[in-house]
N, C-alpha and C positions, 0 to 999 in steps of 0.2 A: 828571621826577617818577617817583620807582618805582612799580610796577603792582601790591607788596604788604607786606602786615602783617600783623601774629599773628593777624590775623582768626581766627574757627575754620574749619578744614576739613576735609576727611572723614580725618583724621588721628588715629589711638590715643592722644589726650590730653587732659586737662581735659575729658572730658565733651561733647568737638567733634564734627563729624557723621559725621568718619570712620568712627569706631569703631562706631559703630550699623549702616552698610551692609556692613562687614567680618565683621562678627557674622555677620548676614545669609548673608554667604557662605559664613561656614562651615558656619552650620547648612543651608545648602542642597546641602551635601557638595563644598564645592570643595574640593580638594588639589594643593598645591604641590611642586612639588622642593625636596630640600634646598639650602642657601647653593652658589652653586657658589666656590671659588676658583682656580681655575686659568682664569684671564682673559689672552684674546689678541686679542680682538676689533679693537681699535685698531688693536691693532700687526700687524694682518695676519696672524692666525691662520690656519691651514688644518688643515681635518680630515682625518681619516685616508682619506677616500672620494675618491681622483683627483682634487685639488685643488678640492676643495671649501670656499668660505669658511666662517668659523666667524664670528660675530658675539654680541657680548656684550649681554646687552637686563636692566635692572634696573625693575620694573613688582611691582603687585601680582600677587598669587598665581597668579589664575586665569587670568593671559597664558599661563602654562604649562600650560595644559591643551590649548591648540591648537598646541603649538610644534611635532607632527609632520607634522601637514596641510601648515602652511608649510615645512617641512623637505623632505615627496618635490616641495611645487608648485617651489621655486625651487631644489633639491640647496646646500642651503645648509644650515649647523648651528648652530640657534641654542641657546643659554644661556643662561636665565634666571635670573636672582637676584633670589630675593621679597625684596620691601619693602613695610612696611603704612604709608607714611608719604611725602608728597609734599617734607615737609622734610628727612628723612633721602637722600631721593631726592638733593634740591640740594645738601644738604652734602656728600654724599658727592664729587658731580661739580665745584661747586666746590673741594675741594681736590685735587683732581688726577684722581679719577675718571672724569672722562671723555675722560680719554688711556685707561682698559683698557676702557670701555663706550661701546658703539656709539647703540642707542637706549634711553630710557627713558621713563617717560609716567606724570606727574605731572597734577595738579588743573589744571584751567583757571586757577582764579585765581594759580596757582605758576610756569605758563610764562613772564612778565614777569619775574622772578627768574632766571630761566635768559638769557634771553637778553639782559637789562641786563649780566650779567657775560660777555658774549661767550662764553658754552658751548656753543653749537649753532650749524648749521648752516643755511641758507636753504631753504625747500619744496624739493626738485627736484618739479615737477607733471608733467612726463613719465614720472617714477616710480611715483608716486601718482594712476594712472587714473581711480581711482573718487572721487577728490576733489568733479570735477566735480556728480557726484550725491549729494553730502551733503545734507539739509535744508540750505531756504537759512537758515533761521532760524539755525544753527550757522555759516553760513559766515561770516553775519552777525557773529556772536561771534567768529571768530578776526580778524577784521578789525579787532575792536573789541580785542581781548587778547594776538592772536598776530604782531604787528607791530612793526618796531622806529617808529622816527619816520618814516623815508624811505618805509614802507609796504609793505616787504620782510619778507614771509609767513614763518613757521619750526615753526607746528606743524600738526599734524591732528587734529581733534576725532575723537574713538573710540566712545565709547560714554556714556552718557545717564542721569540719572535726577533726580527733584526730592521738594520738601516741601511739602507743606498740609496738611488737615487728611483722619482715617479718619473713618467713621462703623459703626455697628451699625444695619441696617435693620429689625430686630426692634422699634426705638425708635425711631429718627430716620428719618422716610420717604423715601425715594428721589428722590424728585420735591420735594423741600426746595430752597430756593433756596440756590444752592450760593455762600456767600460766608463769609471769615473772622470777619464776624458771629456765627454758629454757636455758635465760642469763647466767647463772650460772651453766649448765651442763658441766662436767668434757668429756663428750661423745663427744663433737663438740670443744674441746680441740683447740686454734688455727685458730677456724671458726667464732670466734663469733666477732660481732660488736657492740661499744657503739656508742649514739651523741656523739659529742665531744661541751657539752653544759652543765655546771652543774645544770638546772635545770631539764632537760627532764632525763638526765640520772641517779641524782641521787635522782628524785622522781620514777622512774620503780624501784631504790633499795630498796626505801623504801617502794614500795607499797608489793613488792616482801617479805619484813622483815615482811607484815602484820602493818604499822603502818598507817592502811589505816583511825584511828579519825583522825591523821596530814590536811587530803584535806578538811575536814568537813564542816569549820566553815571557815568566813569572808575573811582569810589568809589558807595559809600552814604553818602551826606551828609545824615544827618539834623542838622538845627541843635538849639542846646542847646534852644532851647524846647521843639522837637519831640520831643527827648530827655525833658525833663519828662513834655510832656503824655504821650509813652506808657508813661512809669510812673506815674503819675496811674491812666490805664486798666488799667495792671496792676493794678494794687492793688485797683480795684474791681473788678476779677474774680478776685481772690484765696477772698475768700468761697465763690464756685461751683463751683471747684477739686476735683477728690480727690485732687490732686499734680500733682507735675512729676516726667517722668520722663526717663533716656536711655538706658542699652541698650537693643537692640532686644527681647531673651528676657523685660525686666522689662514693657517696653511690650506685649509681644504675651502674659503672665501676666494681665497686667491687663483685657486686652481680657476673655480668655475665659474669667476669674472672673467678666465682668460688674459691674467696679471703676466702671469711664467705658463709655460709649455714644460719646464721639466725643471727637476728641483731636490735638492738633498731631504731623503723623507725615512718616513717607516713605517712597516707594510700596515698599521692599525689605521692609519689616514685614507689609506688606498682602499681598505675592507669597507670601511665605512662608506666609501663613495661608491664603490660598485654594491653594497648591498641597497645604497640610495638607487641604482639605476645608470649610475655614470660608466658607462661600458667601454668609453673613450682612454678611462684611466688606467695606468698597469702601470704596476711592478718589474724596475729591471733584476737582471742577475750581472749584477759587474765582476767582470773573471779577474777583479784583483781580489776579491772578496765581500762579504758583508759581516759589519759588527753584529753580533749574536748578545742578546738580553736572553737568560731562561733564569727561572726560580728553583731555589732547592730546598724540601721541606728541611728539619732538625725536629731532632725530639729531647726533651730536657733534660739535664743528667739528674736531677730532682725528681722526674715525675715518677709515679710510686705504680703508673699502666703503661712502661713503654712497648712492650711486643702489643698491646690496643693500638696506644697511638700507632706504632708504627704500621699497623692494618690499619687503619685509616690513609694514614699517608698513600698506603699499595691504592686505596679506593679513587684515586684521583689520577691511578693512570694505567688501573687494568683495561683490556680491552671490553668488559664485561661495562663498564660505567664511567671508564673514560671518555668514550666518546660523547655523553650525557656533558660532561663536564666542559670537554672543547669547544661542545656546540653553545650550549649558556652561555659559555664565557668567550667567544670569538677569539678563540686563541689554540695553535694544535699543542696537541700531546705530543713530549717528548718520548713516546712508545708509540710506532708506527703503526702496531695492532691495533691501536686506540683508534688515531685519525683513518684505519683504511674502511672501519668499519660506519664513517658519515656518508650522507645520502647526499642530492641533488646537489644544491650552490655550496654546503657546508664542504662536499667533499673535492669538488672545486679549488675552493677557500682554505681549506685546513687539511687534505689530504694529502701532506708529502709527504714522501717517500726519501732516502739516504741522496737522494741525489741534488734536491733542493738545498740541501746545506750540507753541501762538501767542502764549499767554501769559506764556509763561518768563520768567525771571531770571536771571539768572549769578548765582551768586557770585561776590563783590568785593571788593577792599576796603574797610575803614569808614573813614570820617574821624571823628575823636574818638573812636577805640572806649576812650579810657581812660574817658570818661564814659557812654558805654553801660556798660562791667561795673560802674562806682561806681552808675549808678540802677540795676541789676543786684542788686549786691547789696542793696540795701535792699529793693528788691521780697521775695528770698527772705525777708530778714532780719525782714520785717513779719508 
């Protein structure tokens, strides 16, 4: 059985969750290299520095903000080529791409795609030292995503982030009981925000209805009834609404016009506004859970430097230069060594610990998502 679907994912499309934490990044000043095309990676490139390997890595933008750290630790020469897209990422590599690309690092829920088509390579875990000290809760995850049948490992979860709901403690008090209820209080009448994304927002309903077996197993398996009843629930919170939103720029406009007081979000909208100064804004922890996004590198069963590539991979979540990487990229490490080692607001910010995500969720794939977006769209439609 494949491991995915058009599910959305943090991918620049339809409205899906990609495009929101990308936003994010930019406005938090990441910058990329341009496209590279002169690709050798595969095929055994060497750079001009006394045979030094060159290896090809196609990843979002901000992999390339650390690629010199990793470049003097291993005298290697890596090449990034930005991609804002975990499916452009596959396609690319299924059709031949990754004969010239060494690693790349797509969505978690996207790994299964890669290696149902035999495109990668197996962990080398003598490569990947800091493996061992990943949260187990992720390791947990790749065991559950990044395996084939036989139980044979293929990726590395990198880095970390989820969705629930913000609030404004100017209104909604601190010490509120933190659950996706919230959404649905008749008290903030008028305040409140949905995504305008049917999976993010009407998996917060369902998790909120308690039909929290649905996230459990392989998929999100909400059955059709269940599907009903949470447009059902939609619908009656439609009334208390000020909208539904999805970029992140219109979501964080809205906050600090004072539009909603609290609203289905995710934590790169919230970073952003407290690294702005907005100290009002937080992040709940809803004890029905929160969906979890984390990336997981691969390395290609073509390339001709996988135990390189594969020490590159380890560089982006040793404790040694992890934290280098979290803090550039506003985002924690899936290795708690990494994040315990950030300073001031960073560690604030990006320094958790197992307890922050004991609640997590992966993103999945849906079973029946064509009837999720059909009570989807009627919800908007009403």
């Amino acid at each position: 059985m494949p491991r995915y679907s058009v599910m959305p994912t943090r991918d620049n499309s339809g409205g899906s969750t990609d495009g929101s934490r990308r936003s994010f990044l930019k406005a938090a000043g990441v910058a990329g290299a341009a496209g590279i095309t002169g690709l050798s990676g595969c095929t055994g490139g060497v750079g001009g520095g006394g045979g030094t390997v060159t290896l090809q890595m196609i990843a979002w933008d901000d992999y390339e903000l650390f690629k010199e750290g990793i470049e003097e630790s291993l005298d290697v020469k890596l090449e990034v080529t930005k991609s804002n897209s975990s499916a452009k990422m596959f396609s690319k590599w299924n059709s031949g791409a990754n004969e010239q690309f060494d690693i790349t690092v797509p969505n978690n829920n996207y790994v299964g795609r890669f290696i149902d088509a035999g495109l990668v390579a197996p962990l080398n875990e003598d490569a990947v030292a800091s493996y061992g000290d990943l949260f187990g809760k992720f390791k947990g995850f790749a065991q559950n995503q990044f395996t084939d049948d036989s139980g044979t490992l293929y990726s590395v979860p990198i880095r970390f982030g989820w969705y629930g709901y913000s609030y404004d403690d100017r209104t909604v008090p601190q010490d509120h009981e933190k659950t996706y209820s919230q959404l649905f209080n008749d008290e903030y009448e008028g305040e409140i925000i949905m995504y305008d994304n049917h999976f993010k927002a009407m998996s917060a309903t369902a998790m909120e209805m308690g039909m929290l077996d649905a996230f459990e197993g392989e998929k999100v398996t909400l059955s059709m009834d269940q599907i009903q009843q949470v447009k059902e629930r939609m619908l009656e919170q439609k009334p208390l609404l000020e909208g539904y939103i999805g970029p992140d720029s219109t979501y964080i406009k809205s906050f600090r016009q004072g539009n909603h007081v609290i609203g289905n979000s995710g934590r790169n909208e919230i970073i952003d506004m407290r690294k702005d100064g907005d100290d009002w804004v937080h992040m709940a922890k809803p004890k029905e859970g929160e969906l979890a996004w984390f990336e997981g590198a691969v390395v290609s069963s073509e390339s001709e430097n996988k135990e390189m590539a594969w020490k590159v991979v380890n560089k982006y979540i040793d404790p040694e230069f992890g934290p280098t990487f979290a803090r550039k990229a506003s985002t924690p490490s899936c290795n708690p060594k990494a994040n315990a080692k950030l300073e001031g607001q960073n560690a604030e910010l990006f320094g958790f610990g197992p307890e922050r995500i004991e609640n997590a969720v992966p993103f999945k794939a849906v079973e029946n998502e064509d009837a999720w977006i059909s009570a989807w769209e009627e919800i908007k439609a009403a």
